[in-house]
N, CA and C atoms as an extended XYZ file, in Angstrom:
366
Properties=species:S:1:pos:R:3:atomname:S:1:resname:S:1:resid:I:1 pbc="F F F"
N        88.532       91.848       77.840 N   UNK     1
C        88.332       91.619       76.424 CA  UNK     1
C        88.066       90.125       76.209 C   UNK     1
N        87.148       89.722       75.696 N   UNK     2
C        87.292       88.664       74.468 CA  UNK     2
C        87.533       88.162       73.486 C   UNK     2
N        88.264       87.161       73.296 N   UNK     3
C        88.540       86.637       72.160 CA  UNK     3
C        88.118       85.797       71.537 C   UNK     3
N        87.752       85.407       70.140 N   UNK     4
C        87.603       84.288       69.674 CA  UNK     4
C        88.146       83.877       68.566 C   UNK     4
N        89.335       83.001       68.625 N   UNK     5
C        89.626       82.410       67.662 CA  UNK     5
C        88.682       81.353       66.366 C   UNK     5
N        89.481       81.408       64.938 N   UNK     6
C        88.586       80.701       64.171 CA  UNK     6
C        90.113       80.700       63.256 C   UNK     6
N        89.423       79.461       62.386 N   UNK     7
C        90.303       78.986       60.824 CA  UNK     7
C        91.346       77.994       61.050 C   UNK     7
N        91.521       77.410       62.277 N   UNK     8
C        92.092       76.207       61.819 CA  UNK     8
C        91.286       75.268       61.186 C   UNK     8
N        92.186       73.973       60.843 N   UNK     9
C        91.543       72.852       60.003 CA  UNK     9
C        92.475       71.699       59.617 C   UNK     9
N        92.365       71.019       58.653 N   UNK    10
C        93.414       70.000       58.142 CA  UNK    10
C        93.888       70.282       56.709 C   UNK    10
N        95.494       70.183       57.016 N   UNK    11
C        95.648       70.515       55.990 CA  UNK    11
C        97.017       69.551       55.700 C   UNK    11
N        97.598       69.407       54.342 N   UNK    12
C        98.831       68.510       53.949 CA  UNK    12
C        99.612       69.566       54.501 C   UNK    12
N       100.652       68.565       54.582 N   UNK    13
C       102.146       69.262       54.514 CA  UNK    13
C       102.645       70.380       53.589 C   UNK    13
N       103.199       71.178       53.826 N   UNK    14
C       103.686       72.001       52.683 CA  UNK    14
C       102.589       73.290       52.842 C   UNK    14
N       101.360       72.848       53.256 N   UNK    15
C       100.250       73.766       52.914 CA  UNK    15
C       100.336       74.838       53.724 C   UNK    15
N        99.007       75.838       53.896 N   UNK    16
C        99.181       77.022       53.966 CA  UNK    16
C        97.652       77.006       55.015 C   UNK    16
N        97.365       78.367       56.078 N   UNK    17
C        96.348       78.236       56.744 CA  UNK    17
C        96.608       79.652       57.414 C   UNK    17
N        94.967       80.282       57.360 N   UNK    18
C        95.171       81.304       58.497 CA  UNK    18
C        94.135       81.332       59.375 C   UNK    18
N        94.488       81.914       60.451 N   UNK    19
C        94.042       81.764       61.947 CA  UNK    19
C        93.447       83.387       62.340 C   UNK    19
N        92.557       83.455       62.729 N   UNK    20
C        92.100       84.712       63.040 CA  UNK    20
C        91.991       84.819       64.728 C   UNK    20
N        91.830       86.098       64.948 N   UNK    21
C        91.626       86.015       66.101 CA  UNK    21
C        90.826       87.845       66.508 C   UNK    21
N        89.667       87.509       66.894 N   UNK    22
C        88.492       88.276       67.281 CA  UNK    22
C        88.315       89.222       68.560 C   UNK    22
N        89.017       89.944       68.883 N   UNK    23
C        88.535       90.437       70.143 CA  UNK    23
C        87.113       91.756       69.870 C   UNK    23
N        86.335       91.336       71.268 N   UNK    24
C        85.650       92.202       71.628 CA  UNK    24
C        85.772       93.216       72.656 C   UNK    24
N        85.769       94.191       72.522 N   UNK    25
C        86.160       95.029       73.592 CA  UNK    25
C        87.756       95.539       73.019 C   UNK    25
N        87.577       97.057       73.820 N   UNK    26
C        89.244       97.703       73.280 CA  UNK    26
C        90.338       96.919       73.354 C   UNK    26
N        91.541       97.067       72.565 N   UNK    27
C        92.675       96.847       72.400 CA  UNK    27
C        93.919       98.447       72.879 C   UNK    27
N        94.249       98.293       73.689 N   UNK    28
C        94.648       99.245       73.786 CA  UNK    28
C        96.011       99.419       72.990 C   UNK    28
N        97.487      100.473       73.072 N   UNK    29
C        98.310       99.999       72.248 CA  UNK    29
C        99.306       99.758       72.724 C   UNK    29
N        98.959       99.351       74.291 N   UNK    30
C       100.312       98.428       75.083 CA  UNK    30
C       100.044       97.276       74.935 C   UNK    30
N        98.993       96.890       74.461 N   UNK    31
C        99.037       95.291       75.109 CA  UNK    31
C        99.817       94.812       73.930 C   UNK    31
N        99.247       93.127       73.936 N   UNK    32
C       100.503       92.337       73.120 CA  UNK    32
C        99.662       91.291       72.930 C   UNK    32
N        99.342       91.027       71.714 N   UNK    33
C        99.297       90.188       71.469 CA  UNK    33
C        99.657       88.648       71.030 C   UNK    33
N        99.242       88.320       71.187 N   UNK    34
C       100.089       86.230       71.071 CA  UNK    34
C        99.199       85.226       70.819 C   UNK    34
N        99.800       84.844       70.231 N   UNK    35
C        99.671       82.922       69.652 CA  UNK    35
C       100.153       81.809       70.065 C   UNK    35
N        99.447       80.983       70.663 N   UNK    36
C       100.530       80.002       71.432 CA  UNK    36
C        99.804       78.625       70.987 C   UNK    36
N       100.525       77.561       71.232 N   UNK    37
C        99.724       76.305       70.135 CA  UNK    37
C       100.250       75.182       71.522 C   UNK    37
N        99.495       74.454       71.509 N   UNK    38
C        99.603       72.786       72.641 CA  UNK    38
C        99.393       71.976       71.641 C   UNK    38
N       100.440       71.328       71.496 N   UNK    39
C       100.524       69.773       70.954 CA  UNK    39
C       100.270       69.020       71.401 C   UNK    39
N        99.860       67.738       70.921 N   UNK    40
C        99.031       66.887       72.225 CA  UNK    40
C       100.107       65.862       72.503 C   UNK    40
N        99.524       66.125       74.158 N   UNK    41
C       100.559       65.579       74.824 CA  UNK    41
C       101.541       66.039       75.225 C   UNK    41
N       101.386       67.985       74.657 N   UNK    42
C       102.953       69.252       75.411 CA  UNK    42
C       102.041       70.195       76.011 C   UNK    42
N       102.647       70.526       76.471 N   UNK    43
C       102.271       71.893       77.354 CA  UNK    43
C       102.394       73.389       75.753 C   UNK    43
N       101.269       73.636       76.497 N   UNK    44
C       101.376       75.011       75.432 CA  UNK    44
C       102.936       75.831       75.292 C   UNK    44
N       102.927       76.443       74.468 N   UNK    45
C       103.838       76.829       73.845 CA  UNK    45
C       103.709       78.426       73.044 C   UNK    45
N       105.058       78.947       73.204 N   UNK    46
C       104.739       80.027       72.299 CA  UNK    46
C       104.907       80.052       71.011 C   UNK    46
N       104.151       80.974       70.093 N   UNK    47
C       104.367       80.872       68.547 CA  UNK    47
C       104.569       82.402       68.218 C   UNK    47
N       103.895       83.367       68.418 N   UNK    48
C       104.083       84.650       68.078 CA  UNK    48
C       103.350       85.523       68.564 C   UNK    48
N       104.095       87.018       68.857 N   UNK    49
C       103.264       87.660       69.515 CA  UNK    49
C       103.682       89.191       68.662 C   UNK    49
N       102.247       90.387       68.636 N   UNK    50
C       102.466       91.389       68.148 CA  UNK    50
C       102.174       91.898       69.113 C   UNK    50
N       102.714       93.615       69.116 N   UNK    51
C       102.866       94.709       70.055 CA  UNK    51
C       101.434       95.514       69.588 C   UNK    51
N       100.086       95.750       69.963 N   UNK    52
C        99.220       96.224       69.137 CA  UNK    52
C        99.344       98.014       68.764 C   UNK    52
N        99.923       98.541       69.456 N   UNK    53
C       100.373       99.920       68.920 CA  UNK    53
C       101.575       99.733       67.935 C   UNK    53
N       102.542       99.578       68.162 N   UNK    54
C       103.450       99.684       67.102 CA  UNK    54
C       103.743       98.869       66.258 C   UNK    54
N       103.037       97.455       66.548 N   UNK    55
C       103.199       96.446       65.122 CA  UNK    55
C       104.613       95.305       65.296 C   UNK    55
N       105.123       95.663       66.812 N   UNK    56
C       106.259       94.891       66.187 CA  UNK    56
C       106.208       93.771       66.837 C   UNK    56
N       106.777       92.546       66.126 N   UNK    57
C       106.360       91.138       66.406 CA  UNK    57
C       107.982       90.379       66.881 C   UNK    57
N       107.443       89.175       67.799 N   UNK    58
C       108.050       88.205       67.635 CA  UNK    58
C       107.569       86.790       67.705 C   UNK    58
N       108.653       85.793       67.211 N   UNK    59
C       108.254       84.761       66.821 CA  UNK    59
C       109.189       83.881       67.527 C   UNK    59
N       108.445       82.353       67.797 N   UNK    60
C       109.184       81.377       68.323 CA  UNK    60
C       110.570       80.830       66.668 C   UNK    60
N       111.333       80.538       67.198 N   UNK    61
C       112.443       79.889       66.175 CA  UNK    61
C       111.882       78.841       65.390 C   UNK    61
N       110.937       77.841       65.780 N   UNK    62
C       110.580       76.797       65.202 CA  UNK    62
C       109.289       77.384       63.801 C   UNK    62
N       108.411       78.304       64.112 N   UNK    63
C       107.672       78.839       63.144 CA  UNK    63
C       108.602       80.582       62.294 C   UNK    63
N       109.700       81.274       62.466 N   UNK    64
C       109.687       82.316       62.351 CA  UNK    64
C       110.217       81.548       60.530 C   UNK    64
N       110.116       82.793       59.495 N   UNK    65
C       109.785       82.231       58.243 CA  UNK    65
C       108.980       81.700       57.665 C   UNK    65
N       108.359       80.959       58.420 N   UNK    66
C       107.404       80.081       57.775 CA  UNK    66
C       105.889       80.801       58.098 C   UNK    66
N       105.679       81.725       58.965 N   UNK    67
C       104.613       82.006       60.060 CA  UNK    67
C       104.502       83.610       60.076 C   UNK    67
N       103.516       84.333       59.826 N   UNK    68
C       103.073       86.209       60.063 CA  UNK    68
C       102.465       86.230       61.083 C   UNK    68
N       102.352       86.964       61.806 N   UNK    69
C       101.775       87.636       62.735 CA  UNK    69
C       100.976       88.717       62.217 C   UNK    69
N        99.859       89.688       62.519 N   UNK    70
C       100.083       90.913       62.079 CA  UNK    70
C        98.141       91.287       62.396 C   UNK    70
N        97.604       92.433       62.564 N   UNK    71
C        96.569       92.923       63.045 CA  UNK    71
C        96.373       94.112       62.532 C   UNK    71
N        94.634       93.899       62.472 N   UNK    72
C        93.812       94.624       61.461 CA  UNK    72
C        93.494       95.888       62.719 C   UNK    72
N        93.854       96.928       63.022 N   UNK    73
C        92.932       97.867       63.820 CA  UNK    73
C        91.555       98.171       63.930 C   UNK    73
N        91.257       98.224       62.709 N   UNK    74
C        89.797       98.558       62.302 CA  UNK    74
C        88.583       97.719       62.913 C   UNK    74
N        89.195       96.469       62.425 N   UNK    75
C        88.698       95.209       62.792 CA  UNK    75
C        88.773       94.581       64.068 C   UNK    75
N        89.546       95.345       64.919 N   UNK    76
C        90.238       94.468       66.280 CA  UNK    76
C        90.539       92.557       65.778 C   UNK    76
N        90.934       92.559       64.886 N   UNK    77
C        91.614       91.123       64.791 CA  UNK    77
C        93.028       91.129       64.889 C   UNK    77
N        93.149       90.006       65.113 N   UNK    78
C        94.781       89.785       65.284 CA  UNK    78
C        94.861       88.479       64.012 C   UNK    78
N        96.159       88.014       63.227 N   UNK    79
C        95.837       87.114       62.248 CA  UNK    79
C        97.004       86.633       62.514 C   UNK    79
N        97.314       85.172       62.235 N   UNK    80
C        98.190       84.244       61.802 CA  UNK    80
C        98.322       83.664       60.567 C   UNK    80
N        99.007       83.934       60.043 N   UNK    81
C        99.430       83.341       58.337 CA  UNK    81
C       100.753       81.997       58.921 C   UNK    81
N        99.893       81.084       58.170 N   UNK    82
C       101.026       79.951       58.800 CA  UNK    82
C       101.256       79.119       57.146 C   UNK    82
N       102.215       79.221       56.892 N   UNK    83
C       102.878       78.654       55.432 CA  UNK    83
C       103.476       77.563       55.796 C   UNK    83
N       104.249       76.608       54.734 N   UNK    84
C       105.083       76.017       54.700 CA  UNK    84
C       104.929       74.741       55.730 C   UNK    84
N       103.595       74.804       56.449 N   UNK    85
C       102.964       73.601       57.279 CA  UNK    85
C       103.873       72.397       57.593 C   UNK    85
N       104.052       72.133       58.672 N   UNK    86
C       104.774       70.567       58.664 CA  UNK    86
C       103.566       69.835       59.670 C   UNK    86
N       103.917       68.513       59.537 N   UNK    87
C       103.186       67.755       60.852 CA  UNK    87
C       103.623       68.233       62.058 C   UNK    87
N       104.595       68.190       62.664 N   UNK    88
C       105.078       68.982       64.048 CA  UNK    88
C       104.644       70.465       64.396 C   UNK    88
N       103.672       70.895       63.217 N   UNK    89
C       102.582       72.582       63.925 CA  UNK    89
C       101.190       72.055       64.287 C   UNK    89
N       100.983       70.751       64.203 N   UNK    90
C        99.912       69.941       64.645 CA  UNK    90
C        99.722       70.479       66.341 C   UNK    90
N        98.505       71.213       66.583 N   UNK    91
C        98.195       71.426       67.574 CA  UNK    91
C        96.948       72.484       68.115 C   UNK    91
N        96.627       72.475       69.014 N   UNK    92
C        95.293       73.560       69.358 CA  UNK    92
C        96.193       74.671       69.438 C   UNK    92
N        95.654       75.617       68.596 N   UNK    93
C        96.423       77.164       68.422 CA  UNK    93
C        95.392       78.372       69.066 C   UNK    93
N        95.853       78.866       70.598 N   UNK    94
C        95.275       79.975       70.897 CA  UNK    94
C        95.698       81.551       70.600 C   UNK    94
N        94.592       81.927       70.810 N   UNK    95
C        95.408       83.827       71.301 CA  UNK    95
C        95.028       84.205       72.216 C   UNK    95
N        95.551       84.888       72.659 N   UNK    96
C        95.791       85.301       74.117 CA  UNK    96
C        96.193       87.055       74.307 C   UNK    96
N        96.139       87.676       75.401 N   UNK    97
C        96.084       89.228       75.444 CA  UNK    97
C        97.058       89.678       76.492 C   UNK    97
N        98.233       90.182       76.349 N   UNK    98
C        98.724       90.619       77.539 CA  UNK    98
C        98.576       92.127       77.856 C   UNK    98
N        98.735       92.462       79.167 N   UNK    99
C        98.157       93.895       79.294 CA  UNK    99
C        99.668       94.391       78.779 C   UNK    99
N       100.304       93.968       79.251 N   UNK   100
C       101.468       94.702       78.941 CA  UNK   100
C       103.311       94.459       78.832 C   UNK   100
N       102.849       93.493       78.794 N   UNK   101
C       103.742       91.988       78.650 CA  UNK   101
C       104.599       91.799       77.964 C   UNK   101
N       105.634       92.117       77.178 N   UNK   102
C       106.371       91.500       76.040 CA  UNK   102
C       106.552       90.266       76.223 C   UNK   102
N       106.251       89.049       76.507 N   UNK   103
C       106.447       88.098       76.838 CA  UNK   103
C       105.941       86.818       76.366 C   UNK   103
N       107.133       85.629       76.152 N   UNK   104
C       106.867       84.592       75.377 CA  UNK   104
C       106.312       83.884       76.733 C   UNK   104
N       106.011       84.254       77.950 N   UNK   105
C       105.350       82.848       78.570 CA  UNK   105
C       103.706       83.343       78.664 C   UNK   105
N       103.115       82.446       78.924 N   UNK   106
C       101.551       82.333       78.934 CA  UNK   106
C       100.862       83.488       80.047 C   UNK   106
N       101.993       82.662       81.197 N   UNK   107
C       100.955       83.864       82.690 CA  UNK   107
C       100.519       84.483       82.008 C   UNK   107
N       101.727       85.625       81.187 N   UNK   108
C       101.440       86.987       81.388 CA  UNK   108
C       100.205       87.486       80.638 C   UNK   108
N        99.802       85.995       80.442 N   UNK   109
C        98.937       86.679       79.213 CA  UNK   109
C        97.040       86.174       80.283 C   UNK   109
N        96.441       87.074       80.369 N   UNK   110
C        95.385       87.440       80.851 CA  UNK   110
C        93.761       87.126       80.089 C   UNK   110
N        93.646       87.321       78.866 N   UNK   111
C        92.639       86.875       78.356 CA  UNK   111
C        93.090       85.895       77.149 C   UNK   111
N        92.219       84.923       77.082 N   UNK   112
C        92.551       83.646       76.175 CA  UNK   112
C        91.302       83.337       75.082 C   UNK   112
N        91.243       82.976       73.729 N   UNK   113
C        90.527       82.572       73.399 CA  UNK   113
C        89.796       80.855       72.908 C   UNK   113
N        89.000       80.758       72.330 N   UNK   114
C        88.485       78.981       72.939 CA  UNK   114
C        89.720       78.241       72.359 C   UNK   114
N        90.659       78.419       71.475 N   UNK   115
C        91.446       77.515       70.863 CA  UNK   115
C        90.671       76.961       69.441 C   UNK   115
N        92.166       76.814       68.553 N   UNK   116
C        91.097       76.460       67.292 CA  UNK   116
C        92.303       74.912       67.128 C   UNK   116
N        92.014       74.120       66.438 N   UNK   117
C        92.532       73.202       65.849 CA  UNK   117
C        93.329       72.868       64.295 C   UNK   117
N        94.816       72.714       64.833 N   UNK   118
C        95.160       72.564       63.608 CA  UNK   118
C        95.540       71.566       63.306 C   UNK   118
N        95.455       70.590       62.320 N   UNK   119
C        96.098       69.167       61.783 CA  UNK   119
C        96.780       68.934       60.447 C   UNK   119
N        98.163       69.007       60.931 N   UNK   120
C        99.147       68.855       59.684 CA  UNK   120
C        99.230       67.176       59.088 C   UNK   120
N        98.751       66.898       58.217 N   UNK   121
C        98.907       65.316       57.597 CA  UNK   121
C       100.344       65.432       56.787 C   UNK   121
N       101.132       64.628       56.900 N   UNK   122
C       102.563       64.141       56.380 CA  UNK   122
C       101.951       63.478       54.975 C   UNK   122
């Protein structure tokens, strides 16, 4: 499968942004989807991941509240709703595909998309 992420950008503090994410090719309803973001100058990181059959998500501690997860079937997208913005979500935000993975680390995750850019201004 492919992915392509889109919709980051710059935005103030406080603000609000969503992140799409495009696959081509089936989704089956084991895999798992995820969001993971590199700050510059960190090693990627996890942010959230959905289960694509049953919908159920998790989230890193630093975004959960502030941050949705959640996917269109129809559409094969996967989406990020990111609220409540701080400077510290400043970072290239990917998605990524695991076959079957519940898992907050990267390996497991198998297809990646180009990365989109996000910039939180204080």
């Amino acid at each position: 499968v492919q992915l392509q992420a889109s919709g980051g950008g710059l935005v103030q503090a406080g603000g609000a942004l969503s992140l799409s994410c495009a696959a081509s090719g089936r989704i089956f309803s084991s895999h798992i989807m995820g969001w993971f973001r590199q700050p510059p100058g960190k090693e990627r990181e996890f942010v959230a991941l959905i289960r694509w059959g049953t919908g159920s998500t998790l989230y890193a501690n630093s975004v959960k509240g502030r941050f949705t997860i959640s996917r269109d079937k129809a559409e094969n997208t996967v989406y990020l709703q990111m609220n409540s913005l701080k400077p510290g979500d400043t970072a290239v935000y990917y998605c990524g595909r695991s076959r079957s993975e519940y898992s907050i680390r990267d390996l497991h995750y198998d297809s990646w998309g180009q990365g989109t850019q996000v910039t939180v201004s204080s």
